[in-house]
N, C-alpha and C positions, 0 to 999 in steps of 0.2 A: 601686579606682575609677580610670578612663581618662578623662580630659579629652577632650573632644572638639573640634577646632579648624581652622578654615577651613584648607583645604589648597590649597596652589600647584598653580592648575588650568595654569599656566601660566607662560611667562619673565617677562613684562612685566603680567602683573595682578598688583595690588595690593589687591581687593575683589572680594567677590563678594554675589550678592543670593542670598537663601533662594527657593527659587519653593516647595517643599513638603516636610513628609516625609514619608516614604512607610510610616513605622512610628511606629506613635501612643507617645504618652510611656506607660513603664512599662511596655510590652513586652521582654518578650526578646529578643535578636538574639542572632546565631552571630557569626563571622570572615568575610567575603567578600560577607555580606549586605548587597543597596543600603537605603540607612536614609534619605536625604537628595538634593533635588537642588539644584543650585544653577548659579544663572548668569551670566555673565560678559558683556563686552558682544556678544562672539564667536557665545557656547554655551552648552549646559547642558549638565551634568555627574552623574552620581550619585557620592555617597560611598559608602562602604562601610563598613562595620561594621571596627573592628580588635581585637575583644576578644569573648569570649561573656558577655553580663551583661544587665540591664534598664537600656534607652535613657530617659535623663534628657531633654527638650530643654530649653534653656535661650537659644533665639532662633526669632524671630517671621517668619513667611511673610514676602515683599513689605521686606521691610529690610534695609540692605548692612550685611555685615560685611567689616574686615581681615582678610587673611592672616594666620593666628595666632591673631587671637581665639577665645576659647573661647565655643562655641557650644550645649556641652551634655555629659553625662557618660554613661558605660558602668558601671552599680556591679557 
């Protein structure tokens, strides 16, 4: 299992907001695949898958998370 965790979209953010994802929970994903996007006061961003497994979400559309936090798992 891979923790999933708010990634440095950037030098100077420190949070970022979920707007969706784009792979409903308990689906499979591959490595490369967009799972997540999220957005910054800038931009928005897709994630990416980093593992092949079934996406766990573990955070909610429209709500800021830190850098770091864990936001959901790859089993």
């Amino acid at each position: 299992m891979a923790d999933l965790i708010v990634p440095r979209v950037g030098v100077t953010v420190t949070e970022v907001t979920i707007v969706e994802w784009l792979v409903e929970d308990g689906a499979t994903v591959k490595p490369g695949e967009p799972i997540l996007v999220v957005a910054t006061d800038k931009t928005e961003v897709e994630v990416e898958a980093t593992e092949r497994g079934v996406l766990r979400h573990g955070a909610r559309p429209e709500e800021d998370y830190p850098v770091g936090a864990v936001i959901g798992a790859i089993d």
